[in-house]
C-alpha positions in Angstrom: 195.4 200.4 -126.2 196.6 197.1 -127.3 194.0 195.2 -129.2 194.5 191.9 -127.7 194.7 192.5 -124.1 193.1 195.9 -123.9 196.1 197.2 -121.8 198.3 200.4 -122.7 201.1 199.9 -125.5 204.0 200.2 -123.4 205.7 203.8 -123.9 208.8 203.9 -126.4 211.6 205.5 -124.7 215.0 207.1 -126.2 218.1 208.0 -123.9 219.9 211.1 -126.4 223.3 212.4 -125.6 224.2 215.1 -127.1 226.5 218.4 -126.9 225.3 221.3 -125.6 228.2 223.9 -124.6 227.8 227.5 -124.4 229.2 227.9 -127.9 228.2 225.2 -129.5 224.6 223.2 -129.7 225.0 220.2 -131.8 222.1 220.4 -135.0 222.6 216.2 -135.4 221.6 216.3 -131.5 218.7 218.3 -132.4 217.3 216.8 -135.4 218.0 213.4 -133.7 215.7 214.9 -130.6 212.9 215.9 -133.0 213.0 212.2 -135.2 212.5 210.8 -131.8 209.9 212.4 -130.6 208.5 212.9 -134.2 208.2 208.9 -134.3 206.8 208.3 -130.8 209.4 208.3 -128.6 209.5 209.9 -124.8 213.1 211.6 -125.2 215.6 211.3 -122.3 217.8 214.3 -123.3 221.1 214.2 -121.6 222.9 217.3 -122.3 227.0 217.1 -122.5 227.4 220.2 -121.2 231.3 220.6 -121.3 234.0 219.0 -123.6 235.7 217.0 -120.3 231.7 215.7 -120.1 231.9 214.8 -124.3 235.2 213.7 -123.6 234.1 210.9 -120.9 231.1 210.2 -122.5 232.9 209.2 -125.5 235.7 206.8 -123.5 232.9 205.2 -121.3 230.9 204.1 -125.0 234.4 203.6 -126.7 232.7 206.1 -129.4 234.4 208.9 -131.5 230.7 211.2 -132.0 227.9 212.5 -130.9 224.8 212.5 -130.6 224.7 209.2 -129.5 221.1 207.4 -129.3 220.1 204.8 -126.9 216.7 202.8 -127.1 215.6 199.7 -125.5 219.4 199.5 -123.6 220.9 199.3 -126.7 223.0 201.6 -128.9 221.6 202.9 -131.7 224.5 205.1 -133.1 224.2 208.6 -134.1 221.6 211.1 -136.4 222.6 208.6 -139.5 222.4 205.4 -137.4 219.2 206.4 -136.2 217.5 207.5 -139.5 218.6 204.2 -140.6 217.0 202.3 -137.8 214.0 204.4 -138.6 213.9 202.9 -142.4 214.7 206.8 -143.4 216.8 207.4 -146.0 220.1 208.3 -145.3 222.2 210.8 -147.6 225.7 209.2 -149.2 228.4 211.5 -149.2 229.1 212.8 -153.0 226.5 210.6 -154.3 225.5 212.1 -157.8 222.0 214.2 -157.5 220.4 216.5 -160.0 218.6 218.5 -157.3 220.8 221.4 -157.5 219.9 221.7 -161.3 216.1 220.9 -161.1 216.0 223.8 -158.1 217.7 226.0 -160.6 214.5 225.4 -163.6 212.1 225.2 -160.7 213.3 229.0 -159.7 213.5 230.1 -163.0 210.0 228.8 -164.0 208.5 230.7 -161.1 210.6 233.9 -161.4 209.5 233.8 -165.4 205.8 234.0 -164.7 206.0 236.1 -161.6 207.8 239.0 -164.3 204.7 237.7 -167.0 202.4 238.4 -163.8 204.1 241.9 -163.3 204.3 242.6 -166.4 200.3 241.5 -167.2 201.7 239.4 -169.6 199.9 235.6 -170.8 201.3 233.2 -167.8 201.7 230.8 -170.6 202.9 232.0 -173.9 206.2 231.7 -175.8 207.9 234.6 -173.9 207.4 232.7 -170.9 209.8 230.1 -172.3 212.0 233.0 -173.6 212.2 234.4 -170.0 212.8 231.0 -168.4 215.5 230.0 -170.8 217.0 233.9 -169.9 216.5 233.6 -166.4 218.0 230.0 -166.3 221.0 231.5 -168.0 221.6 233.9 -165.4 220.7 231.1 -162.5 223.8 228.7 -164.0 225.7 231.5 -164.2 225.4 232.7 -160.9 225.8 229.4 -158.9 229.4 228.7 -161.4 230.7 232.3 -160.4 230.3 230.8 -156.8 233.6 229.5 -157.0 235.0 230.4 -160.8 238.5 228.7 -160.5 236.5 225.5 -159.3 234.1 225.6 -162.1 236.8 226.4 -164.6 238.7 223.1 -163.4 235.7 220.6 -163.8 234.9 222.1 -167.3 238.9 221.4 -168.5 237.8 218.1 -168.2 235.3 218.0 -171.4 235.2 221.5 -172.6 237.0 221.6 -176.0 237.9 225.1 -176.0 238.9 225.4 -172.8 241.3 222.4 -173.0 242.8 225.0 -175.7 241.9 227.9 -174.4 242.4 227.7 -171.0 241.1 231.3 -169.7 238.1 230.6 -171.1 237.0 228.1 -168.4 237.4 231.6 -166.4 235.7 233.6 -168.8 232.5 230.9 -169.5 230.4 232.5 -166.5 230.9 236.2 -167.3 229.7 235.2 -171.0 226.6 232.7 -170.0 225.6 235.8 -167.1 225.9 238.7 -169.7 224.0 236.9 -172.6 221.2 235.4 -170.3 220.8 239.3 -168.9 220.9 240.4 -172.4 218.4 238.5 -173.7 215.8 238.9 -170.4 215.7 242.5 -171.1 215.7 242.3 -174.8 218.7 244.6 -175.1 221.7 244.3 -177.5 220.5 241.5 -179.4 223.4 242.0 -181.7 225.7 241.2 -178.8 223.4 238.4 -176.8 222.8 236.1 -180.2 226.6 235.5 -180.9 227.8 235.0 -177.6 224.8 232.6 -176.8 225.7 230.4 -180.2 229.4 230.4 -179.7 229.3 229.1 -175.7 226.1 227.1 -176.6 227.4 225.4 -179.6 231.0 224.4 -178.2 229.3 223.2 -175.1 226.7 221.0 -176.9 229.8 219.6 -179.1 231.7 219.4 -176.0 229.3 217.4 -173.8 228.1 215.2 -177.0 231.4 213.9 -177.7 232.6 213.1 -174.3 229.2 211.5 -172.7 227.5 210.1 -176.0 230.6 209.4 -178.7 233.3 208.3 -175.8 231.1 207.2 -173.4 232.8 209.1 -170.6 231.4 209.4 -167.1 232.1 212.8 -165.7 230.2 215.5 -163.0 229.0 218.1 -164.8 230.0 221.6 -164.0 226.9 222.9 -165.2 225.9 224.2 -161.7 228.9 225.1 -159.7 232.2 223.2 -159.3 231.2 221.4 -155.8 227.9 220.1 -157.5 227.9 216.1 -157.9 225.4 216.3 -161.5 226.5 214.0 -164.0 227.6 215.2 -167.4 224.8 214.1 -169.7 221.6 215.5 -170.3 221.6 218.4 -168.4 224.2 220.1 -169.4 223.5 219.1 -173.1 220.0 220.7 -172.5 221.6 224.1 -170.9 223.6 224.6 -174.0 221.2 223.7 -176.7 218.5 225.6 -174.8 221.0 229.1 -175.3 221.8 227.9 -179.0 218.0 227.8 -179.6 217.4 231.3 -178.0 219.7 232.5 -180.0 218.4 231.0 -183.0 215.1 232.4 -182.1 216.1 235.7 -181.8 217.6 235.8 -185.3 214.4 234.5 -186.6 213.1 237.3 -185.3 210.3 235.3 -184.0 209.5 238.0 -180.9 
């Protein structure tokens, strides 16, 4: 009810065209449906059921996409257009995020104390931050071996090793996965400790000298070679975080 007249709030309609063929439903036509409706909105869902239907639609609206949204008898634009009209935030392409990398310690915390919880181990304790770093290790590792030859072109470009060395861009994942399993399980200490100072040590040098010393802005291959991180922090803190499990280990602090 409208508070000043005491009559109805008039209903907020949405006309929706969208694609929906038998081999192909368009997801932007279906989340745009569901912000609509989600935000008040009594959806008019026009289906383009054929691409000679897509086709005209697009010539009659001189557009080249769909969905397209209508409200109020004007155009709205498309899923972007209309989270935008919304005052939703709208993803830029390639834009530089460290959610990949916080979803990777996020993981690793939890799969840390779920072993400690298996394993009737203190939830808290130092070997819960021996586990996370391990597990972490093997995390990185994982989403790098993704796409190797990627991951090992993004690293040429402040890695001081492999600018020498260039297998070793190649090799970097195999070395960060088998040191990280090492060390979760406790086995082959003698094996775990050296590779996790050498890879740890260059890379801290590495990232240190191109982001801090020469001021270089770079995307860190830290999490894959299609990630958009930014070489910094991050990556420093992977690679001092294996040179002090390492150190830890020869300590003999267990």
């Amino acid at each position: 009810m409208s508070p000043a007249s005491g009559n109805p709030a008039p209903e907020k309609t949405a006309q929706l065209y969208r694609m929906v063929m038998p081999g192909h439903v368009c997801p932007y036509g279906l989340k745009a449906r569901w912000l609509l409706r989600r935000h008040g909105y009594r959806v008019e869902d026009h289906a383009l059921t054929s691409r000679a239907d897509t086709d005209a639609f697009k010539a009659q609206h001189d557009v080249k996409t769909t969905p397209q949204i209508f409200i109020d008898g004007r155009r709205i634009g498309g899923h972007d257009d209309l989270r935008r009209f919304l005052g939703l935030k709208v993803p830029v392409p390639g834009a530089t995020s460290y959610v990949p990398v916080l979803a990777v310690f996020a993981v690793a915390a939890l799969l840390a104390l779920a072993i400690n919880w298996l394993t009737l181990a203190p939830l808290v304790g130092l070997l819960t931050l021996e586990r996370f770093i391990a597990i972490a290790m093997m995390l990185l590792a994982m989403l790098k071996l993704q796409d190797v030859e990627r991951f090992a072109t993004m690293f040429l470009n402040y890695d001081l090793l492999a600018r020498r060395v260039i297998p070793y861009g190649r090799i970097y994942p195999f070395l960060e996965l088998g040191a990280g399993a090492l060390m979760l399980t406790g086995l082959a200490p003698w094996l775990s400790i050296p590779v996790a100072l050498f890879i740890g040590g260059i890379g801290a040098i590495s990232v240190f000298k191109a982001v801090y010393i020469e001021k270089r802005e770079l995307k860190c291959a830290c999490v894959g070679g299609s990630s958009n991180v930014p070489l910094g922090f991050v990556s420093l803190t992977e690679n001092v975080m294996m040179v002090a499990m390492a150190l830890w280990m020869v300590a003999g602090i267990h």
